[in-house]
VOPAGU-2260 file (C-alpha; in pm, 1 decimal, decimal comma):
REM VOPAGU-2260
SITE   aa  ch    i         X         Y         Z
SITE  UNK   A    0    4309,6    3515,2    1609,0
SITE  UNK   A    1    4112,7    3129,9    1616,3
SITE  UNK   A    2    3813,0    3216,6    1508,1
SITE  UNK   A    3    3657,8    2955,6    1746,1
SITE  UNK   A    4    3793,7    3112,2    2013,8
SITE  UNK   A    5    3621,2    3476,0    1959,7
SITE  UNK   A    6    3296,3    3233,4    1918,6
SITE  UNK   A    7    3309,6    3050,4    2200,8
SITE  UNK   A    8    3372,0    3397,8    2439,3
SITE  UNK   A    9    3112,0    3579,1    2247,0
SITE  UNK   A   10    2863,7    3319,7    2322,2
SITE  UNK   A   11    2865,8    3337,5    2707,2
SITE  UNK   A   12    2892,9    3725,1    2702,4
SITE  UNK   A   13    2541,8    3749,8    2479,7
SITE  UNK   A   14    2406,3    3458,4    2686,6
SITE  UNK   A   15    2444,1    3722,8    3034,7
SITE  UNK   A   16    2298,1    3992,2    2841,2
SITE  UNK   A   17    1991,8    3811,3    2694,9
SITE  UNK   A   18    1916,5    3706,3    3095,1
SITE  UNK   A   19    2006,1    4046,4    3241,4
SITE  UNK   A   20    1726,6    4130,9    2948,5
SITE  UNK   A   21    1499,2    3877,4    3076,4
SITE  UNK   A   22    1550,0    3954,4    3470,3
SITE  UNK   A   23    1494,8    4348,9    3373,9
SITE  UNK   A   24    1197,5    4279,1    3188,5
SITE  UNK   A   25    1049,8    4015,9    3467,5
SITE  UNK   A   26    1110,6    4268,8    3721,1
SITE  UNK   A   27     950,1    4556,4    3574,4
SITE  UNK   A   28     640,2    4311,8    3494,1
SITE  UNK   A   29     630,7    4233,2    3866,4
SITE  UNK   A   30     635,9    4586,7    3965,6
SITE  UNK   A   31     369,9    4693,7    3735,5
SITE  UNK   A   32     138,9    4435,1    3848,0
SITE  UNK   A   33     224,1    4535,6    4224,7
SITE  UNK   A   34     165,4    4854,3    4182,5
SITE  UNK   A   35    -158,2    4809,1    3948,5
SITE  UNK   A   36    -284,3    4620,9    4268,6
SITE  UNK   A   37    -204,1    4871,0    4494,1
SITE  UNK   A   38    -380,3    5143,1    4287,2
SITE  UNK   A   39    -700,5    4822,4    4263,9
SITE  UNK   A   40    -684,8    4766,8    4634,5
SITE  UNK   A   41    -767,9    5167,8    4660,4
SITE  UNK   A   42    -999,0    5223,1    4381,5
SITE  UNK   A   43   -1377,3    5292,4    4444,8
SITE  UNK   A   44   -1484,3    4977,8    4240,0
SITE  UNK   A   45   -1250,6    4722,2    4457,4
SITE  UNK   A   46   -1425,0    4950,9    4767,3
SITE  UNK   A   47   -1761,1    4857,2    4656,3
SITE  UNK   A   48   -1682,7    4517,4    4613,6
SITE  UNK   A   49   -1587,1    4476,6    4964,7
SITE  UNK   A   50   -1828,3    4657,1    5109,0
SITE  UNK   A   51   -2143,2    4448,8    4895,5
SITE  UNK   A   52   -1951,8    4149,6    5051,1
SITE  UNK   A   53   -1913,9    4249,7    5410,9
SITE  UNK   A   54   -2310,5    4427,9    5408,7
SITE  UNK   A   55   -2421,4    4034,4    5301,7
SITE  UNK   A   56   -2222,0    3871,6    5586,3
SITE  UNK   A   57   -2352,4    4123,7    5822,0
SITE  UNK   A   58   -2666,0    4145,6    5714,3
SITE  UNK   A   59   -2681,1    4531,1    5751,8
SITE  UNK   A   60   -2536,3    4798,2    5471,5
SITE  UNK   A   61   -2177,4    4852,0    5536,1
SITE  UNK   A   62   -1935,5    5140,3    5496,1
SITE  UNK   A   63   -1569,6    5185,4    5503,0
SITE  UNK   A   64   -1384,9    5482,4    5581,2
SITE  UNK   A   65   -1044,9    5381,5    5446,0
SITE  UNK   A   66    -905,6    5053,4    5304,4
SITE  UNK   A   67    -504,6    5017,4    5200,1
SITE  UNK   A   68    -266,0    4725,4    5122,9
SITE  UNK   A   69      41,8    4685,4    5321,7
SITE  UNK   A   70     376,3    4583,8    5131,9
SITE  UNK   A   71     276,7    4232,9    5148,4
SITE  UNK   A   72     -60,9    4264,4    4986,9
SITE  UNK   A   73    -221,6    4225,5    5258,6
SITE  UNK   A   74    -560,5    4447,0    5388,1
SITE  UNK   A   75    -591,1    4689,7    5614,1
SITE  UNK   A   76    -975,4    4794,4    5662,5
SITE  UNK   A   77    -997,1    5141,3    5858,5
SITE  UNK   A   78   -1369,2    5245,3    6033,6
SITE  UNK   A   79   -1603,0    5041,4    5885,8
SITE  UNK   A   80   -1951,1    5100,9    5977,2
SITE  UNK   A   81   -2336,4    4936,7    5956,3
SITE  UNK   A   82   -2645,8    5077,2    6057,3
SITE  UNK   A   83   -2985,8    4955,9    6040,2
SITE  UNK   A   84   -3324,5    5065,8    6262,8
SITE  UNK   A   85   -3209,4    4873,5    6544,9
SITE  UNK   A   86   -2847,7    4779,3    6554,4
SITE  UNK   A   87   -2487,3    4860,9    6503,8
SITE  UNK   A   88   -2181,2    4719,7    6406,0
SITE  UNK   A   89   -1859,1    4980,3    6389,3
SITE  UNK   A   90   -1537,9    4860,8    6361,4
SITE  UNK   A   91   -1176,3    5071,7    6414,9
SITE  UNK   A   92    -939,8    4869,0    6248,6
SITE  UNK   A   93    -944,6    4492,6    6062,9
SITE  UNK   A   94    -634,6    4363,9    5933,9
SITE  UNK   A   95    -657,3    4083,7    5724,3
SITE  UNK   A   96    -404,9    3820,1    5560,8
SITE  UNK   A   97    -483,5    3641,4    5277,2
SITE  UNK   A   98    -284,3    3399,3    4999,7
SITE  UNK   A   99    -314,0    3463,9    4652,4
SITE  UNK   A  100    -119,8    3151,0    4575,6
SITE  UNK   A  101    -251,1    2843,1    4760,6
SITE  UNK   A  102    -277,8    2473,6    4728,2
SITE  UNK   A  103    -575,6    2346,3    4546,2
SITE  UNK   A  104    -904,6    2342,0    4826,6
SITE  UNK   A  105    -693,1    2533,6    5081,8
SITE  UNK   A  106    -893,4    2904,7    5221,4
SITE  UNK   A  107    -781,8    3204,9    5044,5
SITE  UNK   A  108    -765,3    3402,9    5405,5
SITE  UNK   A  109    -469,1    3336,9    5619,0
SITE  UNK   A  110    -583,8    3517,4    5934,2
SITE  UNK   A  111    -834,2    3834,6    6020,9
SITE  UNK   A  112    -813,3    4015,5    6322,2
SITE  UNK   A  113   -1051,7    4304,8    6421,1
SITE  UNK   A  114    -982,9    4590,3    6698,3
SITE  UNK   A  115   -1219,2    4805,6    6857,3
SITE  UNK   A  116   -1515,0    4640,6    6779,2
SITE  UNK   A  117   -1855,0    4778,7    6913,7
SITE  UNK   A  118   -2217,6    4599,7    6837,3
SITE  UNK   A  119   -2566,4    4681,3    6877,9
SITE  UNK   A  120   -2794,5    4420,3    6898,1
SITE  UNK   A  121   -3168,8    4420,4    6923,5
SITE  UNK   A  122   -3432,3    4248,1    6778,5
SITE  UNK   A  123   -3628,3    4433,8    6468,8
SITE  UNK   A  124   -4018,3    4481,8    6412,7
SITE  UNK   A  125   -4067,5    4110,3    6371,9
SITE  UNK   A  126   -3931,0    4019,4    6663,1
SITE  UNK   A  127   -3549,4    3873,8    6520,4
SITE  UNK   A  128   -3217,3    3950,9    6654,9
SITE  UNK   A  129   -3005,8    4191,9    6455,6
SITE  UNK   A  130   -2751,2    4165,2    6355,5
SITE  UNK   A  131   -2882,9    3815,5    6226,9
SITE  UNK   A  132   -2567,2    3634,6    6267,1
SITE  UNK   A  133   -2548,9    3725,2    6650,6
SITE  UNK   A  134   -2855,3    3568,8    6712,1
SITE  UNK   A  135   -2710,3    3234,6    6862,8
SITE  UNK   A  136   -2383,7    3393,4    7065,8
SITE  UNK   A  137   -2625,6    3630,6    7240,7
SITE  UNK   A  138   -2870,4    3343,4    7353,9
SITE  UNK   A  139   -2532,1    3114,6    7403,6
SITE  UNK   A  140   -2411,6    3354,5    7628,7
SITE  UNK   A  141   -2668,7    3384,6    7873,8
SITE  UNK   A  142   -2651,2    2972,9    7866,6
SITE  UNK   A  143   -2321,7    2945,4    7941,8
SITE  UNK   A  144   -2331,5    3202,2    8236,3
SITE  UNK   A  145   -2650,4    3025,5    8361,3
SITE  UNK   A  146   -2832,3    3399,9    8399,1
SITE  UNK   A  147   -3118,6    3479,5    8283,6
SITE  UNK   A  148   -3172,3    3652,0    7914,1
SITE  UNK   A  149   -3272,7    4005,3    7991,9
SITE  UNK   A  150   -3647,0    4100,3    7984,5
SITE  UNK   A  151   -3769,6    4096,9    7591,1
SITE  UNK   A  152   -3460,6    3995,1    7447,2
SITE  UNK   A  153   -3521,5    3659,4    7560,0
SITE  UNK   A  154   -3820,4    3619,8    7361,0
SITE  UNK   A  155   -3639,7    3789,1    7061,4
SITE  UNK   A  156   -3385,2    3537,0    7061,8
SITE  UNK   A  157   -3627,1    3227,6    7111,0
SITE  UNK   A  158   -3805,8    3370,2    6799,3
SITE  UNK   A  159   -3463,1    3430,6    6593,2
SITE  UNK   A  160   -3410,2    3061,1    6568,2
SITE  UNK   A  161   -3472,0    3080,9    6132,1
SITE  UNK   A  162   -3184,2    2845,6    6019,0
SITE  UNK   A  163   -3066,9    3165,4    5772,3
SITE  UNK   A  164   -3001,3    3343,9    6074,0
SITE  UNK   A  165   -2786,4    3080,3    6252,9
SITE  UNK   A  166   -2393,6    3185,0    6194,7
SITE  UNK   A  167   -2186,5    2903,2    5990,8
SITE  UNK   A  168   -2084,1    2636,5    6185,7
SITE  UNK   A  169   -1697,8    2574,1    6271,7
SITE  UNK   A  170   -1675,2    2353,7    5965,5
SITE  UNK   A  171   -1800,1    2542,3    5753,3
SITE  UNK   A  172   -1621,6    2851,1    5929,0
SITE  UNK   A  173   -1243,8    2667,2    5827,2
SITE  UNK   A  174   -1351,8    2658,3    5482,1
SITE  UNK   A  175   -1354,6    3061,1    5451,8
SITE  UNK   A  176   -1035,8    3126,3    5692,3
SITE  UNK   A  177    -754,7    2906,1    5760,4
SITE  UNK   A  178    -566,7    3073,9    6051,0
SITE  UNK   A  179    -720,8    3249,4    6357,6
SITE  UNK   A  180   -1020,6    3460,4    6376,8
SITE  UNK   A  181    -886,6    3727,9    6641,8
SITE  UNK   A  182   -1142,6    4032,7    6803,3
SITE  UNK   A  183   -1014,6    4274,8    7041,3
SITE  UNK   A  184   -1133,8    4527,9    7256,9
SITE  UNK   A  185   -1502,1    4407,9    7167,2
SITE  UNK   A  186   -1824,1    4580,4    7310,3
SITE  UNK   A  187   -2142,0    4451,3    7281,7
SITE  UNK   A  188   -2508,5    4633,4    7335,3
SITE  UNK   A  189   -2828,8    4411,7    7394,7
SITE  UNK   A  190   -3060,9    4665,7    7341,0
SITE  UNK   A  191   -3527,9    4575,3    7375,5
SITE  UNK   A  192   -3710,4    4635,2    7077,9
SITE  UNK   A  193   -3761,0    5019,8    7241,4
SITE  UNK   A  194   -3387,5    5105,4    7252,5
SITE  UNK   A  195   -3360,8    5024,5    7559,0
SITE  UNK   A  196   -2992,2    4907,0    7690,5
SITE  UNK   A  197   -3079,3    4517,3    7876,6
SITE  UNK   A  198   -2725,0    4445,7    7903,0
SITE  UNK   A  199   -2392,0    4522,5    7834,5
SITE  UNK   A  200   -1992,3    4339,4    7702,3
SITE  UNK   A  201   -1707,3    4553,8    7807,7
SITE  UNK   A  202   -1355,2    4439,6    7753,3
SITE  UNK   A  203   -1420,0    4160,2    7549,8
SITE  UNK   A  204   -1124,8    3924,4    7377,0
SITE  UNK   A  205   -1241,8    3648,3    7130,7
SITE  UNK   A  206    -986,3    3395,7    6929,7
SITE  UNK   A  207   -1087,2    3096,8    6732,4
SITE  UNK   A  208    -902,6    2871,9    6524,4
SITE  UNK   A  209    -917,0    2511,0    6352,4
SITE  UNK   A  210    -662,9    2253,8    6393,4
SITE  UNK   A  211    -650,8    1886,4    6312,4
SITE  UNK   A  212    -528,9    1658,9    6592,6
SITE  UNK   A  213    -298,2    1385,0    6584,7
SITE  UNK   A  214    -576,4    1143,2    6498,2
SITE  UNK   A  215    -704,3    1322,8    6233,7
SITE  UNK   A  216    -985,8    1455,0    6408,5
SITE  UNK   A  217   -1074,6    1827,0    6264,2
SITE  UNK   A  218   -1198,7    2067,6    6604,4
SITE  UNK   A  219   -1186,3    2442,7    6629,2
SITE  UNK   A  220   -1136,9    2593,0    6950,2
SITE  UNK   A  221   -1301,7    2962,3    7074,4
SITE  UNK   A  222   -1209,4    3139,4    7372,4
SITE  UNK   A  223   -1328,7    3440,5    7473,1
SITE  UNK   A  224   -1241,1    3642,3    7765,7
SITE  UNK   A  225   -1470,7    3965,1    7891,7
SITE  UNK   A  226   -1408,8    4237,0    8146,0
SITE  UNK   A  227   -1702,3    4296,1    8232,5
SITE  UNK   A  228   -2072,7    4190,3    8167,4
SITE  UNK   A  229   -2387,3    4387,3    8328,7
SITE  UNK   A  230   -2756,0    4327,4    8344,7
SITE  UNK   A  231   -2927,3    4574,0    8379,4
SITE  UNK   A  232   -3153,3    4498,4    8741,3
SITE  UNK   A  233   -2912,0    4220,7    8750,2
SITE  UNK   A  234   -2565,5    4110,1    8834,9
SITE  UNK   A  235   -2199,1    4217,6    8711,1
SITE  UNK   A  236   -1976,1    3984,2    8634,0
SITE  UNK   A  237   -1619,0    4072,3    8620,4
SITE  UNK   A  238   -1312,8    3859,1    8456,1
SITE  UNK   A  239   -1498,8    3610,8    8272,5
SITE  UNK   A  240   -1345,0    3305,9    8062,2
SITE  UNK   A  241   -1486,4    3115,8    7800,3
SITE  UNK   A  242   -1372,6    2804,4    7649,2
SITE  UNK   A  243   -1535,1    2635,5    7333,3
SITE  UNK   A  244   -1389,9    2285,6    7112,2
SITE  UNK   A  245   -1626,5    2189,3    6849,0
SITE  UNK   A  246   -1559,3    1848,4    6672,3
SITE  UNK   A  247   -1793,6    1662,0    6457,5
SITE  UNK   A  248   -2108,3    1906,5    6466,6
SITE  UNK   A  249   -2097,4    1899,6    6873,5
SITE  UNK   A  250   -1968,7    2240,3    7094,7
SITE  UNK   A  251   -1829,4    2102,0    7396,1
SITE  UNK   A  252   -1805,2    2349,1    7696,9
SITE  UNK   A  253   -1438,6    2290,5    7864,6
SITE  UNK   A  254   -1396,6    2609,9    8049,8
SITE  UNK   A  255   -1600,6    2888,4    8217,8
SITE  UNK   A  256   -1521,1    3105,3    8499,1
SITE  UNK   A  257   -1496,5    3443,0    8659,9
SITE  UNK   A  258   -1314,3    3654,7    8876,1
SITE  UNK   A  259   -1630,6    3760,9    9003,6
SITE  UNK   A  260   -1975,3    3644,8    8968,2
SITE  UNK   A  261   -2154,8    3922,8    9106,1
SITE  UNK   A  262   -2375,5    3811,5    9324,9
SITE  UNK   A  263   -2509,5    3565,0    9069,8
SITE  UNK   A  264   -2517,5    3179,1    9100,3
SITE  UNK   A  265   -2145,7    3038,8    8945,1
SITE  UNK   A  266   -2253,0    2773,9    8666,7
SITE  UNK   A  267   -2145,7    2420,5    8704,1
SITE  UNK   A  268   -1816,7    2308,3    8583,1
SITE  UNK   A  269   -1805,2    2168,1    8248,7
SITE  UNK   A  270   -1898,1    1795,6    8182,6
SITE  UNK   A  271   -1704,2    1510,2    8240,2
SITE  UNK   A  272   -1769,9    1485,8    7826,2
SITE  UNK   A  273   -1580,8    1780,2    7759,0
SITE  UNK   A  274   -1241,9    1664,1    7971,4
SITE  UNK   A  275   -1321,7    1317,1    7732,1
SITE  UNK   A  276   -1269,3    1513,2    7408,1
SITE  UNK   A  277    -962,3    1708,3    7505,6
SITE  UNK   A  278    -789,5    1412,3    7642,6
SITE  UNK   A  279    -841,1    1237,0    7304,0
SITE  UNK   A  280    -711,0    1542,6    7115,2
SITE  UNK   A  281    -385,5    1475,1    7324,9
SITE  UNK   A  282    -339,9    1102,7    7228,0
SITE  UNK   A  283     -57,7    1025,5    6968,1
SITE  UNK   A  284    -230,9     820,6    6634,0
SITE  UNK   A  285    -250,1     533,8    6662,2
C-alpha cells in the first residue's frame, strides 16, 4: 500500500476527531457555566444583591419571596415586598430581560414588566412623600386631571420637592433600560400622614419606552390608562387615558381623557405645542 495514501486518509479522519474533541469539550464548558448561573441566579448571596439594589431604588427595605431564571437567562422576580412607617410597595410578579452581551454604551436591560403592583404612599414625619420616587407622579397626577390634591397630601407633595427625591428623568431613564417599562394591574394608595386613605388607583396600565425619530430626535413616550380613580369627598373618575412624549428635558401632554369624569370639571385638551412635537416626530430626515 502507497504510503502517502494511508497519510493523506489518516489526516482528515484525526482532523474530525480532534474537532468532535473540541465541540464536546466547548459544549460541556457552556453547560457548566449555564448551569453555575442558574444555581447563582438562586443562591442567597445573588438574592441579597438584588434586593440591596431594588431597597436603594425604592427607597424602602425590600424583600423577595422567590427569584428564578428562565431558559434564556432571563429573571423572574416572585412577591417582592417593602415596608416602611408609612408606605408600601408589593409586587406579584416582575419579569425582566436583560443582555449579557451588548454593544459598547448600549443598557444591559432589554425590557421589565411588573404585574400586580400595589403602592402605599404617604408622606413620613417630615412631611415627604414616600415612597420618594413617587413624589412627582402623585402631584403630576392631580395636574393632569385638573382636581384638586386631596386634603394634606397636597402640602406633602409641595414639601417633597428635594431634587434626591425627584425620579430620573426619561434620559436618564433610557440609559438603565432599553426596551419598554411595562406595569399592570397597578393600585395605588394616597394615604395623610394619619393613615388615612385620601384617594385611590384601581385598574391601572402604565408603558413607557424611548425611541429615536427619523430626525434623530431622542423622546420617550408614557401612557397610562386607569380604571378607576376616587377622592375621597370627591369625584370618581372612570376610564382614564394618559399620554406623555418627553424630548429634550420638556414633558409634553398629548392626550388625556375619560370615560367618565365624575362629576368633576374635564381638563382642557392638550396644547397646540404638544400636536407641534408629534407632527415633527412624523417628518422623514431631512
Amino acid at each position: 500500500m502507497d504510503p502517502t495514501k494511508t497519510e493523506s486518509v489518516a489526516r482528515p479522519a484525526s482532523f474530525g476527531r480532534a474537532l468532535w474533541a473540541f465541540a464536546w469539550k466547548l459544549a460541556l464548558v457552556v453547560a457548566l457555566v449555564y448551569g453555575a448561573l442558574q444555581l447563582l441566579v438562586r443562591s442567597d448571596f445573588f438574592r441579597a444583591q438584588v434586593e440591596k439594589e431594588l431597597s436603594r431604588l425604592a427607597g424602602m427595605d425590600m424583600r423577595i419571596g422567590r427569584m428564578r431564571a428562565t431558559e434564556s437567562l432571563n429573571l423572574r422576580i416572585r412577591d417582592a415586598i417593602g415596608i416602611s412607617d408609612v408606605a408600601g410597595i408589593e409586587a406579584r410578579l416582575a419579569r425582566i430581560r436583560w443582555r449579557l452581551i451588548r454593544p459598547r454604551g448600549e443598557p444591559m436591560l432589554e425590557s421589565v414588566r411588573v404585574d400586580g403592583l400595589a403602592l402605599t404612599v404617604a408622606p413620613d414625619e417630615n412631611g415627604r412623600i414616600q415612597p420618594a420616587f413617587l413624589a412627582r407622579l402623585s402631584r403630576s397626577i392631580f395636574e393632569w386631571t385638573g382636581l384638586p390634591a386631596p386634603t394634606g397630601l397636597a402640602a406633602a407633595a409641595a414639601d417633597a420637592a428635594a431634587p434626591a427625591a425627584e425620579p430620573e428623568t426619561s434620559a436618564a431613564l433610557a440609559d438603565w433600560i432599553r426596551g419598554p417599562l411595562v406595569f399592570r394591574g397597578v393600585s395605588v394608595r394616597w394615604q395623610d400622614a394619619r393613615g388615612e386613605l385620601q384617594a385611590s388607583v384601581s385598574g391601572m396600565d402604565v408603558i413607557w419606552m424611548s425611541m429615536v425619530t427619523p430626525n434623530g430626535r431622542r423622546v420617550s413616550h408614557l401612557e397610562c390608562r386607569a380604571a378607576e380613580i376616587k377622592i375621597v369627598g370627591g369625584p370618581r373618575i372612570t376610564g382614564l387615558h394618559v399620554e406623555l412624549v418627553e424630548a429634550d428635558g420638556k414633558r409634553f401632554l398629548v392626550a388625556l381623557d375619560a370615560a367618565d369624569w365624575g362629576g368633576a370639571e374635564p381638563p382642557p385638551p392638550p396644547g397646540a405645542e404638544a400636536r407641534e412635537l408629534l407632527d415633527a416626530m412624523d417628518r422623514p430626515p431631512k
